[in-house]
C-alpha positions in Angstrom: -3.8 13.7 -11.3 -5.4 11.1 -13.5 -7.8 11.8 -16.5 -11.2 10.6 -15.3 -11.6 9.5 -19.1 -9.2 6.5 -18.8 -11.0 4.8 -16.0 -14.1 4.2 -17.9 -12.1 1.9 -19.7 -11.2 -1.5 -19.5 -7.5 -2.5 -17.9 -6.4 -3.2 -21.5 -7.6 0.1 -23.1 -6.3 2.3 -20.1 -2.6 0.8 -20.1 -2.7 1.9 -23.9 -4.2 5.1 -23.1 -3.6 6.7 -19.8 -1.3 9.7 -19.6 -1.9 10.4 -23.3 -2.8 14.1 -23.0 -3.2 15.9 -26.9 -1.3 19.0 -25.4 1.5 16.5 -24.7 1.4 14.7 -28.0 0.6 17.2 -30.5 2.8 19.3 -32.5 2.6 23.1 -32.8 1.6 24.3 -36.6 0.8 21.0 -37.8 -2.5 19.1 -38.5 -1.9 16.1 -36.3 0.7 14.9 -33.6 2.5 12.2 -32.1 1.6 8.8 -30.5 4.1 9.2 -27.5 5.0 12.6 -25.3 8.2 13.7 -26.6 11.6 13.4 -24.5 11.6 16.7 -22.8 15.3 17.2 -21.5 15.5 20.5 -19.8 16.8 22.2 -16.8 15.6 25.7 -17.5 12.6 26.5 -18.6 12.3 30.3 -20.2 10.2 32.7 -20.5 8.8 35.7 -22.3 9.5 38.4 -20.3 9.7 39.6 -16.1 5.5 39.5 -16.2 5.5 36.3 -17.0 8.0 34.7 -14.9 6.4 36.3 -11.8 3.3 35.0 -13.1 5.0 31.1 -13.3 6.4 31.8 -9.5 3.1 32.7 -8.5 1.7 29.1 -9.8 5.2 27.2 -9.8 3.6 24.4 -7.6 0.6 23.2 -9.6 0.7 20.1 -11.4 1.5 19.9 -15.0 2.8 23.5 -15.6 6.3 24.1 -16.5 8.6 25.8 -13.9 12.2 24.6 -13.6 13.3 21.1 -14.4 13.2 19.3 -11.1 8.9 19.5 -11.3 9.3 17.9 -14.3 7.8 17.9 -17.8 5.5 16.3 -20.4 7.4 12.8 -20.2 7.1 12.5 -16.8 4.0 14.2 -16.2 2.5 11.6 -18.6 4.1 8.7 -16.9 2.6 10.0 -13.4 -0.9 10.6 -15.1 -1.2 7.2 -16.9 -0.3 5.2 -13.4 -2.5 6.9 -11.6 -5.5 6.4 -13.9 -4.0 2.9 -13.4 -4.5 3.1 -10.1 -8.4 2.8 -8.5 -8.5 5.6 -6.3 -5.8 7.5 -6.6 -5.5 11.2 -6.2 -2.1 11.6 -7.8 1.4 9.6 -8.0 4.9 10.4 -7.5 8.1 9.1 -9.2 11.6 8.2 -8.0 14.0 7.3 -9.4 14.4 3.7 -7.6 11.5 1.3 -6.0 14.0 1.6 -2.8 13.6 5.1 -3.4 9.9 5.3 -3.7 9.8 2.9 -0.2 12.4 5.6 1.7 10.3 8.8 0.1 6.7 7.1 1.3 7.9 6.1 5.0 9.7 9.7 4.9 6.3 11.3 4.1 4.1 9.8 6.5 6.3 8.9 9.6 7.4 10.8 12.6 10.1 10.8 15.3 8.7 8.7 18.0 5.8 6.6 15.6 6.3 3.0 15.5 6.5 1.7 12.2 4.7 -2.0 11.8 6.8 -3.8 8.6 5.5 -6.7 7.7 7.7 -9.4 8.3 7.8 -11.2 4.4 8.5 -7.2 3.3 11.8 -7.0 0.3 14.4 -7.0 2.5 15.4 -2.9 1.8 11.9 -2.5 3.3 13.3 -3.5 6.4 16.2 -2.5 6.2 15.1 1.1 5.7 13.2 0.9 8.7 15.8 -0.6 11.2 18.2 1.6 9.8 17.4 5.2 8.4 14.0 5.8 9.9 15.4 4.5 13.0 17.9 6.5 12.8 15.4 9.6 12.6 13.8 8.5 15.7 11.0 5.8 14.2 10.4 2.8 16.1 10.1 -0.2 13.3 8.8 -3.7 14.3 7.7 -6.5 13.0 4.6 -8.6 12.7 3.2 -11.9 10.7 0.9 -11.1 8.1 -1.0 -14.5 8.3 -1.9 -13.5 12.1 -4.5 -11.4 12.2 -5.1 -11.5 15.6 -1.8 -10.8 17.1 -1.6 -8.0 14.6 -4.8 -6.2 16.5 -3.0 -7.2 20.1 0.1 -4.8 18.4 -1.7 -2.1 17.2 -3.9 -2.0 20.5 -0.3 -1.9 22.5 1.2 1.6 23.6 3.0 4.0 21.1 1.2 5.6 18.3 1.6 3.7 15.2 2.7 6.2 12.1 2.9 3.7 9.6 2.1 0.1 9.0 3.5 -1.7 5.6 2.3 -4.7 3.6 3.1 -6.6 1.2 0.9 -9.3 -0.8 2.4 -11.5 -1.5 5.4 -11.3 0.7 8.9 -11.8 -1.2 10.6 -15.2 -1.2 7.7 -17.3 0.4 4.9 -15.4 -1.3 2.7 -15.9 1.2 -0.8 -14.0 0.9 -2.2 -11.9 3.6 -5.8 -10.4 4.0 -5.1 -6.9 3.1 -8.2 -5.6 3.9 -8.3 -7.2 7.3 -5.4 -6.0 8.3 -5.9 -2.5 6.4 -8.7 -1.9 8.5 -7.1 -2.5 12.0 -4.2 -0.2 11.1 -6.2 2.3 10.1 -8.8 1.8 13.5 -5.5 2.7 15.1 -4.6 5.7 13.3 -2.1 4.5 10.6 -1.8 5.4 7.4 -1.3 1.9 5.7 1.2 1.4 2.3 1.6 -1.5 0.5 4.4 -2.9 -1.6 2.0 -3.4 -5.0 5.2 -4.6 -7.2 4.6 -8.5 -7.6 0.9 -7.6 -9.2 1.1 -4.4 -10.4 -2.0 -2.4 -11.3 -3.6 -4.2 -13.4 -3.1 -6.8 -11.0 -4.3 -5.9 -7.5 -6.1 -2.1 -6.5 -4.5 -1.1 -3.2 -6.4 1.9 -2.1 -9.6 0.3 -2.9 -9.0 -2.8 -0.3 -8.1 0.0 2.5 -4.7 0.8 1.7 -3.7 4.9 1.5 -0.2 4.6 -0.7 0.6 1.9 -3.4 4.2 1.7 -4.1 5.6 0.1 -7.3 9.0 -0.9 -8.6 8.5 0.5 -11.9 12.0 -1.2 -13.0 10.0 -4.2 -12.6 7.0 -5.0 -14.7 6.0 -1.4 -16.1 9.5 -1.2 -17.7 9.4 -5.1 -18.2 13.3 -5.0 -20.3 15.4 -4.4 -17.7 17.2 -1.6 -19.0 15.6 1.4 -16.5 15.6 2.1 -12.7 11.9 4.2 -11.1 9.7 3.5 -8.9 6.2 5.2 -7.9 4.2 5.7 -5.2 0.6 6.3 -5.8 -1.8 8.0 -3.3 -5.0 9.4 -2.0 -5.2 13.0 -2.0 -4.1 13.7 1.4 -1.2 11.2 1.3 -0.3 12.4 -2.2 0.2 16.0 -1.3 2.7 15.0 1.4 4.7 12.6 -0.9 4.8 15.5 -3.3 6.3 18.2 -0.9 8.5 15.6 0.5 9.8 14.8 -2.7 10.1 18.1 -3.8 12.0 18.8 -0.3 14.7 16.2 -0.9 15.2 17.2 -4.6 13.8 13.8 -6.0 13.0 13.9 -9.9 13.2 10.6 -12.2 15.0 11.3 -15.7 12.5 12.0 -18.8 14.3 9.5 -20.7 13.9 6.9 -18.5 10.2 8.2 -17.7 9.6 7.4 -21.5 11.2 4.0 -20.9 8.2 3.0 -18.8 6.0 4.5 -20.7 6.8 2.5 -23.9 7.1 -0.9 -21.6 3.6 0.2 -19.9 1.9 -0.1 -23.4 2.4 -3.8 -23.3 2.0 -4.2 -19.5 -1.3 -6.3 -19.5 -0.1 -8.4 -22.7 3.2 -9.7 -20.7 1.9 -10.3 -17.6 -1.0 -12.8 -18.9 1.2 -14.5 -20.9 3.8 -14.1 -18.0 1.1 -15.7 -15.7 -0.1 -18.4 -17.6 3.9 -19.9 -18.4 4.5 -19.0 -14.6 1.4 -21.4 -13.6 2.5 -24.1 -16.3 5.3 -24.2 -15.0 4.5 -24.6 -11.1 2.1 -27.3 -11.6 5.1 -29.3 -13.3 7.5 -28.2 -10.8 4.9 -29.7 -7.9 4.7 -33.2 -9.2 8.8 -33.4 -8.9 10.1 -35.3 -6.1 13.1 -32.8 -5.7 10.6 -30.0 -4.7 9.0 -30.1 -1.0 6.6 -26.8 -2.0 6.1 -24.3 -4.6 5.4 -20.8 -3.3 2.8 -19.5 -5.8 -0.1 -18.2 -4.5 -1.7 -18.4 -8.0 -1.8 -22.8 -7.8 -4.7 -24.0 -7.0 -4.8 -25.4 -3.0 -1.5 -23.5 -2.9 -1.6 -21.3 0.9 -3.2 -18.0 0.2 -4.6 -19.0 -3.1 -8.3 -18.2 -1.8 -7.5 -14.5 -0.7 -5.2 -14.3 -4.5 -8.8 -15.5 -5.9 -10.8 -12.9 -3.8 -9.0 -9.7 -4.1 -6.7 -9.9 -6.8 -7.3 -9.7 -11.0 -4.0 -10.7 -11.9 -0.9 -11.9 -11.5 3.2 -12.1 -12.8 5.9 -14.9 -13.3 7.6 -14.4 -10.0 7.0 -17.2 -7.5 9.3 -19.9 -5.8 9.9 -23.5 -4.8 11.6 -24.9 -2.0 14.0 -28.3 -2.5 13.4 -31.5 -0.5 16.3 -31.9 1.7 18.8 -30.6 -0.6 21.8 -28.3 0.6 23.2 -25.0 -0.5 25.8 -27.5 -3.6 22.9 -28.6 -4.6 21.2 -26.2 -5.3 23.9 -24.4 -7.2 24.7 -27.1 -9.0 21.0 -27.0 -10.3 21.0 -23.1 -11.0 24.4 -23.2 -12.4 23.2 -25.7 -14.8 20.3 -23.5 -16.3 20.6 -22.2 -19.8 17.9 -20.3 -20.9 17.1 -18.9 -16.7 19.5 -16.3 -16.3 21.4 -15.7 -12.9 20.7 -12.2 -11.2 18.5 -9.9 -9.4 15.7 -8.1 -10.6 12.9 -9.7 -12.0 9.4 -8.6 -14.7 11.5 -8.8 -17.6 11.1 -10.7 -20.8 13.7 -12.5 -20.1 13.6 -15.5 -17.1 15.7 -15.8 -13.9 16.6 -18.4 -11.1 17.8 -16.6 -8.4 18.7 -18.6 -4.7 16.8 -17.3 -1.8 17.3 -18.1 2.1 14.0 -16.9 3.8 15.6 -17.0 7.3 18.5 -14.7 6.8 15.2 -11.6 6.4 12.4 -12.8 9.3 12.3 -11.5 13.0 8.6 -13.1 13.3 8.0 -15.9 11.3 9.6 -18.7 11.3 11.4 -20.6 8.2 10.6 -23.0 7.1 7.1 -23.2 8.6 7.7 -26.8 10.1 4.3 -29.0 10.4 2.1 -25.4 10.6 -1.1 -26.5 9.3 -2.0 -23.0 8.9 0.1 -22.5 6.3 -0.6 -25.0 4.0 3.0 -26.2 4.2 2.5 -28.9 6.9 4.7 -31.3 4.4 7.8 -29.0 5.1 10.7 -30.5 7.3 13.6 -29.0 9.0 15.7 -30.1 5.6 13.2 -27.9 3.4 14.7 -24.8 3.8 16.8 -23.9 0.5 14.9 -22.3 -1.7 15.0 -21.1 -5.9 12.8 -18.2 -7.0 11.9 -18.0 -10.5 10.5 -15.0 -12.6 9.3 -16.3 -15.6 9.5 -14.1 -18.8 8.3 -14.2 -21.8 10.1 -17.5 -23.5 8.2 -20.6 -24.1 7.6 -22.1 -21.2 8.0 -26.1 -22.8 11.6 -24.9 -23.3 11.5 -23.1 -19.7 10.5 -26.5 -18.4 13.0 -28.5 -20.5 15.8 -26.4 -19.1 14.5 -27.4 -15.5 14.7 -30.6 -16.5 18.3 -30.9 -17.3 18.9 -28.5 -14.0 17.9 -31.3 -11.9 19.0 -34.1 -13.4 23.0 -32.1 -13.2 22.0 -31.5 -9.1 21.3 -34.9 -8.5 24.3 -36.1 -11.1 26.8 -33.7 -8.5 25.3 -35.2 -5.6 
């Protein structure tokens, strides 16, 4: 559970801050201690004598005290505390040693055999694919709806079947489009969901989940809060009543994240508000160049002004990151290689949030049940300009690089697509 003390503190302060307990930091015998919670590496944890291990076993499922290994220690304990404080509204948060993980231990928590699970349909594609394929397996119903439909999301929830779980995600991967979270929030939980949201693209500092109606915020923590692309985690961070079933769930299937990774994050969530504002500002530099280019038919940033969703991004959210995408104008698949391949300083590969920037091809259609792509000549979604042609798309994550140079680099990686063509 988080220290009340860090959330009377600005976002900067707390991601300095949170999760910096004195009994985790100090050192026994000596005046002073330590900035960061030591690397606690243990599997057994001993003690004195038979009173006092009956008295651990008597209290070997409270938060924070030492037991055996798999509850954790100090490291991780820190990293759990300092994201929740993070997190308005949460009651606690549990770690995992993947985001994929933290997604598959949240739906395992909440969902039932025989509940329909609503995904939404712009979710990361293991997000879907966890629900057509384990929890289906388990007896969960998963379907689909469109985000930007609000109406036809109440006509599903109204339909029979009680509904276990419904997901979000804002902005959806690939298109980044932006939904009304609260809207929707509130007409799961009319119908008796519990509602979880995919938080990674923002992050805490970025968007507050539980606060706009959500009961679970789930976060790649190999993403941003790592931020050097050298650790796997994820998290999952909760109101009380969702929290305490994460926590026997996870406790159930065995799931505990390493303490030397756990101090990975911690060290990358020191810096977390610096990189994403600087992350942010290159990203939006960068996608009002790349809308003025007559190769691009649309950028997908829901942080550009008069971009779709960019009123709801202004509303709700605080912040935002260097992922976002843009679609070419009548270009095929070669082309588009021809134009990634010729990047220098954009690396080629998955993941994204670290200091270092990516170019990554994406094909929206091959991951959508509902909604249609490319959203040909829908006014609604801002993207009327879009023709059949329009559907190879490159998503970016900017790091932390200069984005004149970022740009520059662009600049040659068009001028070699249309010199292949």
């Amino acid at each position: 559970m988080a220290d009340d003390q860090d959330n009377q503190h600005r976002t900067a302060t707390r991601v300095v801050e949170a999760g910096r307990r004195k009994q985790w930091t100090s050192v026994p015998d000596l005046a002073g201690g330590v900035v960061n919670p030591p690397v606690w590496r243990a599997s057994t944890h001993l003690y004195e004598n038979c009173a006092a291990l009956k008295e651990a076993a008597a209290s070997a499922n409270e938060d924070g005290r030492f037991y055996y290994g798999r509850r954790g220690a100090p490291t991780q304990w820190a990293l759990a505390e300092a994201l929740t404080g993070l997190e308005k509204g949460a009651y606690g948060t549990m770690l995992y040693p993947s985001g994929v993980a933290a997604i598959t231990g949240a739906y395992l928590a909440v969902l039932r055999p025989g509940e329909r699970l609503l995904i939404t349909d712009n979710a990361y594609d293991p997000s879907r694919n966890i629900g057509t394929g384990l929890m289906k397996n388990f007896g969960v119903k998963p379907e689909f709806f469109d985000p930007l439909d609000i109406e036809a999301f109440r006509a599903l929830c109204a339909q029979d079947g009680k509904i276990g779980t419904v997901l979000l995600e804002a902005p959806g991967s690939l298109t980044f489009e932006m939904c009304d979270v609260p809207a929707l929030a509130a007409i799961a939980k009319a119908a008796g969901a519990w509602v979880l949201i995919d938080n990674t693209w923002a992050g805490p500092t970025g968007f507050s989940g539980i606060p706009h109606g959500c009961d679970g915020v789930i976060t790649a923590l190999t993403k941003h809060v790592g931020g050097h692309s050298d650790l796997m985690m994820g998290a999952v961070s909760g109101t009380e009543r969702l929290y305490r079933r994460l926590r026997r769930t996870a406790q159930q299937l065995g799931t505990v994240v390493s303490p030397d990774d756990a101090a990975l994050a911690l060290r990358g969530l020191r810096t977390l508000d610096l990189r994403l504002k600087q992350e942010t500002a290159s990203a939006l530099e960068i996608a009002q160049w790349l809308a003025k280019r007559p190769e691009v038919a649309a950028v997908l940033c829901p942080m550009l002004d008069g971009a779709p969703g960019h009123d709801l991004w202004r509303r709700d959210f605080t912040g935002g990151c260097g992922l976002f995408a843009f679609v070419l104008k009548g270009r095929d698949t070669a082309a588009r290689a021809r134009l990634i391949d010729a990047l220098d300083l954009f690396g080629i590969g998955y993941s994204w949030g670290g200091f270092e920037s990516l170019a990554l091809p994406v094909d929206p259609e091959t991951c959508r049940s509902v909604r249609a792509w490319p959203p040909v000549g829908n006014p609604a979604d801002g993207w009327a300009g879009l023709d059949e042609g329009d559907r190879f798309a490159v998503r970016l994550s900017i790091g932390l690089e200069d984005p004149v140079d970022l740009i520059a680099d662009l600049e040659q990686g068009f001028a070699a697509m249309e010199a292949g063509g």
